[in-house]
C-alpha positions as CSV (number, residue, x, y, z in Angstrom):
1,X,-45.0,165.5,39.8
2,X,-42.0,166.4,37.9
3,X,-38.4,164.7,38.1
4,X,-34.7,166.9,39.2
5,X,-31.9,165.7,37.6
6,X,-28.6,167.3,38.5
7,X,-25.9,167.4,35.8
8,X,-22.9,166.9,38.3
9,X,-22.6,167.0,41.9
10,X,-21.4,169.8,44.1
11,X,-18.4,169.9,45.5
12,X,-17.6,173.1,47.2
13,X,-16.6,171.6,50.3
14,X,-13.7,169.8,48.2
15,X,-12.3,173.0,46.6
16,X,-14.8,172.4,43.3
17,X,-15.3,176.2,41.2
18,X,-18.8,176.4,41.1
19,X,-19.4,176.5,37.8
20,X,-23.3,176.9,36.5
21,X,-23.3,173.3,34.5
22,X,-25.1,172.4,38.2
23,X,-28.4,173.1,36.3
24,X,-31.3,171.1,36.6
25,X,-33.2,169.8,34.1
26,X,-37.4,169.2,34.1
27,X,-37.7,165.9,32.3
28,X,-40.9,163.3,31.8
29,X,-43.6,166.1,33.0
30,X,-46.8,164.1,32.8
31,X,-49.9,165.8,33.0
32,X,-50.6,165.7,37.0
33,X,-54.1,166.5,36.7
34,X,-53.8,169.2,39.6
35,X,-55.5,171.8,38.3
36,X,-57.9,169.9,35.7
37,X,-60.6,171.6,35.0
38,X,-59.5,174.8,36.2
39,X,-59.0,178.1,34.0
40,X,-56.1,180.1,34.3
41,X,-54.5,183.8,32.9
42,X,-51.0,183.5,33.2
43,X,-49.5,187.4,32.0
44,X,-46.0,187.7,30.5
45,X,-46.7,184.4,28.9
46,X,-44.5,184.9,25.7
47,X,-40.9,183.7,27.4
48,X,-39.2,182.6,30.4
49,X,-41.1,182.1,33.6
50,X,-44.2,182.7,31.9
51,X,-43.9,180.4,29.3
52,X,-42.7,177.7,31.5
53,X,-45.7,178.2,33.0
54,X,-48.1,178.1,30.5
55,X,-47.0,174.6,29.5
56,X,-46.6,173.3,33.4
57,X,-50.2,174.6,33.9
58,X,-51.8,173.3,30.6
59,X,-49.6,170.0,31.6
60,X,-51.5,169.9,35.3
61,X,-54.9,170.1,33.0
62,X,-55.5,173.7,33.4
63,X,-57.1,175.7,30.1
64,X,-55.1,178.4,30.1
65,X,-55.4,182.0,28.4
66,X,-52.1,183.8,27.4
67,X,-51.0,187.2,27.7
68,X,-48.0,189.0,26.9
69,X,-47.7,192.2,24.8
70,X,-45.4,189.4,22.1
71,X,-49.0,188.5,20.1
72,X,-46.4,186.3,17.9
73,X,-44.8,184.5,20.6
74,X,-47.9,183.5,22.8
75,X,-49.7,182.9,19.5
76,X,-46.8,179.9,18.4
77,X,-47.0,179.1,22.4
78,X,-50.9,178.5,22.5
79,X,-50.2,176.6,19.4
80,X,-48.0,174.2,20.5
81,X,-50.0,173.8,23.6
82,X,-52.9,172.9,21.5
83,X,-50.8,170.4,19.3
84,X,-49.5,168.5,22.4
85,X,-53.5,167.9,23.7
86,X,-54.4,171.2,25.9
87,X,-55.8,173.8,25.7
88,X,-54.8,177.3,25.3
89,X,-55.9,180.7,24.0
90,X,-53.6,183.6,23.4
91,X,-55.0,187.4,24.2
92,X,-52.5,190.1,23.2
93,X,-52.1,192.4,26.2
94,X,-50.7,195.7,27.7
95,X,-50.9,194.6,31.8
96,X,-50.5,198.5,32.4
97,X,-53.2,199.5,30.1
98,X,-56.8,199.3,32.0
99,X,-58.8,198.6,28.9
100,X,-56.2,195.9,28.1
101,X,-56.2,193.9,31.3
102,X,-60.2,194.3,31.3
103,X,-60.7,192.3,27.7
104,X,-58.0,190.2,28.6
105,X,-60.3,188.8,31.3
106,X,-63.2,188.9,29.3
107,X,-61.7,187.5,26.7
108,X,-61.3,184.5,29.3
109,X,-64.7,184.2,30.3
110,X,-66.2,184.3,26.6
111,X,-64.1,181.2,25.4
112,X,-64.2,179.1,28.8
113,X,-66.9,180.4,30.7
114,X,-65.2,181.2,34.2
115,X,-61.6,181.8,35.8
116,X,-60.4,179.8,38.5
117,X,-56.8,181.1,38.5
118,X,-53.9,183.6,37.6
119,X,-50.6,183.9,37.8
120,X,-50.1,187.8,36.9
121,X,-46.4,186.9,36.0
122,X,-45.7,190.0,33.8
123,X,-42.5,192.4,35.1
124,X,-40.4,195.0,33.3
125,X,-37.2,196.7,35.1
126,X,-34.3,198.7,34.0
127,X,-31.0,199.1,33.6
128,X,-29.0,199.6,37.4
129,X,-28.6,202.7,37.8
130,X,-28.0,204.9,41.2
131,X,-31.5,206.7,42.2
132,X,-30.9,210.0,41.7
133,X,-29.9,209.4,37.7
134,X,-32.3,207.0,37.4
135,X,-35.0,208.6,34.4
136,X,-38.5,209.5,35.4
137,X,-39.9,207.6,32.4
138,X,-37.9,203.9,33.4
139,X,-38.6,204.7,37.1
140,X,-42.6,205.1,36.0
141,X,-42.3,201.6,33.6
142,X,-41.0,199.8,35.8
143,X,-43.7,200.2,38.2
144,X,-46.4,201.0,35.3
145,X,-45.5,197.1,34.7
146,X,-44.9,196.1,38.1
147,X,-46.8,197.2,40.5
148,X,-49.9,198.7,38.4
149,X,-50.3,195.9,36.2
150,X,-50.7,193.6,39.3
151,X,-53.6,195.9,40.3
152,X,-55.1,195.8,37.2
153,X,-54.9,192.3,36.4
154,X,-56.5,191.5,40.4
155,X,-58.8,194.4,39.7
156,X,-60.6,192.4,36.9
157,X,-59.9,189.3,37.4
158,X,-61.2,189.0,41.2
159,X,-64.7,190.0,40.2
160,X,-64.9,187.1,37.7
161,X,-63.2,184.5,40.1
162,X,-66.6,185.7,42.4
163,X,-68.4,184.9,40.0
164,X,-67.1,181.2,39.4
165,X,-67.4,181.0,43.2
166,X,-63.8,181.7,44.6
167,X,-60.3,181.2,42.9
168,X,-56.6,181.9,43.5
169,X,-54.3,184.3,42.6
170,X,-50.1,184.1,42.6
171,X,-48.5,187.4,42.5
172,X,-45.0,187.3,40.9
173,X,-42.4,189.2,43.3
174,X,-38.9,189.0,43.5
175,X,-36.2,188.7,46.4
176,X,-35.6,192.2,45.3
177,X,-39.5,192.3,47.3
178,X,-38.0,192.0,50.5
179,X,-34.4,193.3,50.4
180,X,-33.1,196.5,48.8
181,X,-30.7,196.0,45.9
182,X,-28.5,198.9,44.5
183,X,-29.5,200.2,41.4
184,X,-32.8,198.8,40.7
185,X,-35.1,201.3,42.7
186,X,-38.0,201.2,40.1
187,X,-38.0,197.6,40.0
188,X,-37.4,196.8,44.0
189,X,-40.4,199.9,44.3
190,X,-42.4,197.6,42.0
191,X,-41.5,194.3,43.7
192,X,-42.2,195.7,47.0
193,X,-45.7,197.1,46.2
194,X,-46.7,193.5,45.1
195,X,-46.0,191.9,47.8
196,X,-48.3,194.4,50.1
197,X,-51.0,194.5,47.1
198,X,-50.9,190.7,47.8
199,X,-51.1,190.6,51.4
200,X,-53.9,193.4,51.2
201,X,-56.3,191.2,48.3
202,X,-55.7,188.2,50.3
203,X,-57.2,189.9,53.4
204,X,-60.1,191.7,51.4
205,X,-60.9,188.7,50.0
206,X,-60.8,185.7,52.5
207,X,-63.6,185.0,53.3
208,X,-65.0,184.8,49.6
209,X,-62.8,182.0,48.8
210,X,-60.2,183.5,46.7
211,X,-56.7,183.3,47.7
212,X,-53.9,185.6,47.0
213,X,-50.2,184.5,47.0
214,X,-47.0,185.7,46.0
215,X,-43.9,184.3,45.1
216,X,-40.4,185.8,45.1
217,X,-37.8,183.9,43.1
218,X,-33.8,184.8,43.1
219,X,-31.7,184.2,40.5
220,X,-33.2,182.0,37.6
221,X,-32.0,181.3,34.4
222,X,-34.3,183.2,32.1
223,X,-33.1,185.4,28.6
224,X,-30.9,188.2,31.1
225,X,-29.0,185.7,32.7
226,X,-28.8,183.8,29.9
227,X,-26.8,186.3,27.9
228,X,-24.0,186.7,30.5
229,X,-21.1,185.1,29.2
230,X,-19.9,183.4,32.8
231,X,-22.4,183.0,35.9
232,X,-20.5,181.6,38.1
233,X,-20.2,184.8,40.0
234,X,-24.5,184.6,40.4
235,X,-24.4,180.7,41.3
236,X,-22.3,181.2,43.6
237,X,-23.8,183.7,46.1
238,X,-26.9,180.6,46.1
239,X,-26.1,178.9,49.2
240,X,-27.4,176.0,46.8
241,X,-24.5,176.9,44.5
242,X,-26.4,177.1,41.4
243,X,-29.2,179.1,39.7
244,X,-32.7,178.0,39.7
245,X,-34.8,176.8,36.1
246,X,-38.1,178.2,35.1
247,X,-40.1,175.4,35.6
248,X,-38.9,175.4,39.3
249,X,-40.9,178.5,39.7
250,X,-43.7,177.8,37.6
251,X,-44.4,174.3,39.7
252,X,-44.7,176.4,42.8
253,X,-47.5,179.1,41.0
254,X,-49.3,176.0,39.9
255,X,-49.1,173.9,43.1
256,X,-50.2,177.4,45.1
257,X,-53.5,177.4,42.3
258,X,-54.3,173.9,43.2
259,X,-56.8,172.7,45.8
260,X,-53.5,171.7,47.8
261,X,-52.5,174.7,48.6
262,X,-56.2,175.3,49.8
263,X,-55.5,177.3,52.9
264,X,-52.7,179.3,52.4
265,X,-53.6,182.8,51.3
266,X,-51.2,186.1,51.8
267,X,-48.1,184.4,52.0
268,X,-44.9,185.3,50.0
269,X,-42.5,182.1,48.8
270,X,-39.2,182.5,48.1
271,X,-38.1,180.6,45.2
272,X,-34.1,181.3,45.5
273,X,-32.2,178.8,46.7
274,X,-31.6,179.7,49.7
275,X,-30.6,183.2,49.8
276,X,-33.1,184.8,51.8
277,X,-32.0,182.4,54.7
278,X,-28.6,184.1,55.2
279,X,-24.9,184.1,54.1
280,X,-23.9,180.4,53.4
């Protein structure tokens, strides 16, 4: 399926710093066929994670339809999806926004005919802050984004996976989904929500063959972490000593779409090198 190289070798036992050149990197993807035929909404499509995706999903033979609020950004994506030999559609959406989310699915169905799968990817935070000072308005964004536009986008999307006859759904959590983390109540609120929206559609929905999933990365290098100068300090608290690549979490959304994944439904998967396990 896809190919881990590690830049250097870790060497914490010896006294090494951990330093974050332990990156992976994704190289010779080939088109895996393990979700051809299949179409798929991936939301917050426009960077990071959700870009990632697109192309993994497109690469596994998936038609896939792009949202993100950025019309630019998952308009140059679909396009350079398209060039490369899949196939791609970009729909310009507000995952908060009920009217939004609803042509965003229709907008599926009228160019491919059915949906088969989403990965309703799309989050928002802000800035860590202690509770009580946190604003009403980021508070409310945060799980306007969050937790709402994860009910919106299974709200309409479920009704045309029944229609296809059955589908599957990943739900993008976070480790901040199943531990508190200071600062961040809007976004751990949010993270939370999804992961018992997730175990609640999966149950609703089991025996119509469409299952719901979630997955809860850690730390992965996306535009935030990008921008901090050192992350040493982050790789380090991985028991894996290092931080984990897009594409690491968009294999596991696509792979929990695919027919092998076929009877796992209201699970959460954590994506974050260990962390969740314990203090390493």
């Amino acid at each position: 399926m896809f190919t881990l190289t590690a830049l250097v070798d870790l060497l914490e036992s010896s006294g090494k710093k951990v330093t974050d050149k332990e990156q992976h990197t994704f190289t010779n993807l080939p088109a895996s066929g393990l979700l051809n035929g299949k179409v798929a909404i991936i939301t917050g499509a426009s960077r990071g994670i959700g870009a990632a995706s697109a192309r993994i999903f497109a690469a596994s033979g998936a038609k896939v339809v792009l949202a993100a609020r950025d019309e630019d950004a998952t308009a140059a994506l679909a396009k350079d999806i398209l060039s490369t030999g899949g196939q791609a559609v970009a729909v310009p959406t507000d995952v908060g926004d009920p009217p939004s989310v609803e042509r965003l699915v229709q907008r599926a169905l009228d160019v491919y005919g059915r949906l088969d799968a989403a990965f309703n990817n799309a989050g928002d935070g802000h800035m860590p802050t202690p509770l009580a000072d946190i604003k009403v308005e980021d508070f409310e964004r945060a799980v306007r984004v969050n937790l709402t536009g994860v009910f919106l986008s299974m709200k309409y999307e479920i009704p045309a996976m029944l229609r296809s006859g059955g589908g599957a759904i990943v739900n993008m959590s976070s480790t901040a989904g199943l531990n508190g983390v200071k600062g961040i109540a809007g976004y751990v609120a949010g993270k939370h929500g999804i992961i018992g929206l997730t175990k609640t559609a999966a149950l609703d929905y089991a025996q119509l063959n469409i299952r719901v999933n979630a997955i809860a990365p850690g730390p992965i290098l996306i535009h935030r972490l990008k921008q901090l100068k050192s992350r040493d300090q982050v790789a380090s608290a991985v028991p894996m000593r290092r931080i984990g690549e897009p594409e690491e979490v968009a294999y596991t959304a696509a792979w929990l779409c695919s027919e092998q994944a076929s009877f796992i439904t209201g699970a959460t998967i954590p994506i974050d090198g260990g962390r969740l396990a314990g203090i390493a």
